[in-house]
C-alpha positions as CSV (number, residue, x, y, z in Angstrom):
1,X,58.9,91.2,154.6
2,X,60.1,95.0,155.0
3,X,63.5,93.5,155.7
4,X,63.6,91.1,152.9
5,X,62.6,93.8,150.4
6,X,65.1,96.6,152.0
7,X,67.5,93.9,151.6
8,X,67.3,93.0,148.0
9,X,67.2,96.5,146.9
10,X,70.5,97.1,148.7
11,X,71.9,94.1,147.2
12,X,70.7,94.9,144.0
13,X,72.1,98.4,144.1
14,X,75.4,97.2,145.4
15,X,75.9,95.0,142.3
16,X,75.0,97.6,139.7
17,X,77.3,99.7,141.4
18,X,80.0,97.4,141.3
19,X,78.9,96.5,138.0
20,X,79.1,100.1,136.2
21,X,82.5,101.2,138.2
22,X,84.9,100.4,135.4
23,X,82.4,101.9,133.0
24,X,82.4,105.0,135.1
25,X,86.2,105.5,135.6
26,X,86.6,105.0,132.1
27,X,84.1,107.6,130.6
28,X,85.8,109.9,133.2
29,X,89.4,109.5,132.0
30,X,90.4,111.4,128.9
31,X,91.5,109.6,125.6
32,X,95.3,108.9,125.2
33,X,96.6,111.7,122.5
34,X,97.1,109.6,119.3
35,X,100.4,111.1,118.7
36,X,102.9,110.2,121.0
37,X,102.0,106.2,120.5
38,X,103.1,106.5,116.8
39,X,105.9,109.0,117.1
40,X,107.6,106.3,119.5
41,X,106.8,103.0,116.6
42,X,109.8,105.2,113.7
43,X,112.0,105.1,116.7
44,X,112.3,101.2,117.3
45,X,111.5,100.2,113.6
46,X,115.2,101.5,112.3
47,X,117.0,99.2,114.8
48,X,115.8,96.6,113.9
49,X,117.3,97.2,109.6
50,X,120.5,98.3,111.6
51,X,121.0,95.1,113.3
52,X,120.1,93.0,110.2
53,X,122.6,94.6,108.0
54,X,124.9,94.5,110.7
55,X,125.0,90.5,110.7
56,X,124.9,90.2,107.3
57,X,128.4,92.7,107.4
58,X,129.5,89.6,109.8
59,X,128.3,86.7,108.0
60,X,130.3,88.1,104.6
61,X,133.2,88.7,106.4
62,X,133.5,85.8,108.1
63,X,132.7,83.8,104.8
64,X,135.3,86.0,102.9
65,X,138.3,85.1,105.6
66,X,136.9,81.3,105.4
67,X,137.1,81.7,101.1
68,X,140.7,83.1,101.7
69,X,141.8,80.3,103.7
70,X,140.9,77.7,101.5
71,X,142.4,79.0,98.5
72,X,145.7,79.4,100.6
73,X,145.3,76.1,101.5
74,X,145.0,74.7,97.8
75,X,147.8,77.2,96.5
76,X,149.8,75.8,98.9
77,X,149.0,72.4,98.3
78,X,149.0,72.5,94.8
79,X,152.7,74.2,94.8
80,X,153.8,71.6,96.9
81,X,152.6,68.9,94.9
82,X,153.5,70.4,91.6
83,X,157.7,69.7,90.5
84,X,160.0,72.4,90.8
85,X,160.7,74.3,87.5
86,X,164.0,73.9,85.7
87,X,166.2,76.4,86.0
88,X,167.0,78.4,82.6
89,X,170.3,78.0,81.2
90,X,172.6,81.2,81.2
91,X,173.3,83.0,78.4
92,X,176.6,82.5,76.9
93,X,178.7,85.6,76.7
């Protein structure tokens, strides 16, 4: 019965032990300083307007060359569809 009871308790002491470790460790660590978390959030938060403005740059490039094309395209068709001017008659001297 001795055994039984020496038993239990060790069981039972094994398991709270186990139990409360984490709880332990982390009432032994210090806290994290606050202020290097948010000093390093600024840093990566401006990239990410940089790269926005960036594509935009791109995109209304792009769509200005494709606007220039097509009106070359139309002047060109539109001169080649239209009849050649007549030439003015010289002046007499």
């Amino acid at each position: 019965m001795i055994s039984q009871i020496a038993r239990l308790s060790t069981a039972a002491i094994l398991t709270a032990t186990i139990a409360l470790s984490p709880v332990v460790v982390m009432a032994a660590d210090p806290a994290p300083a606050p202020a290097p978390a948010p000093a390093a959030a600024p840093a990566a938060a401006p990239a990410a307007p940089e790269q926005a403005t960036e594509k935009k740059a791109k995109k209304t490039k792009k769509a200005d060359k494709k606007a220039k094309k097509k009106s070359k395209k139309k002047a060109k068709a539109a001169a080649a569809s239209a009849p050649a001017p007549a030439p003015a008659p010289a002046p007499a001297q």
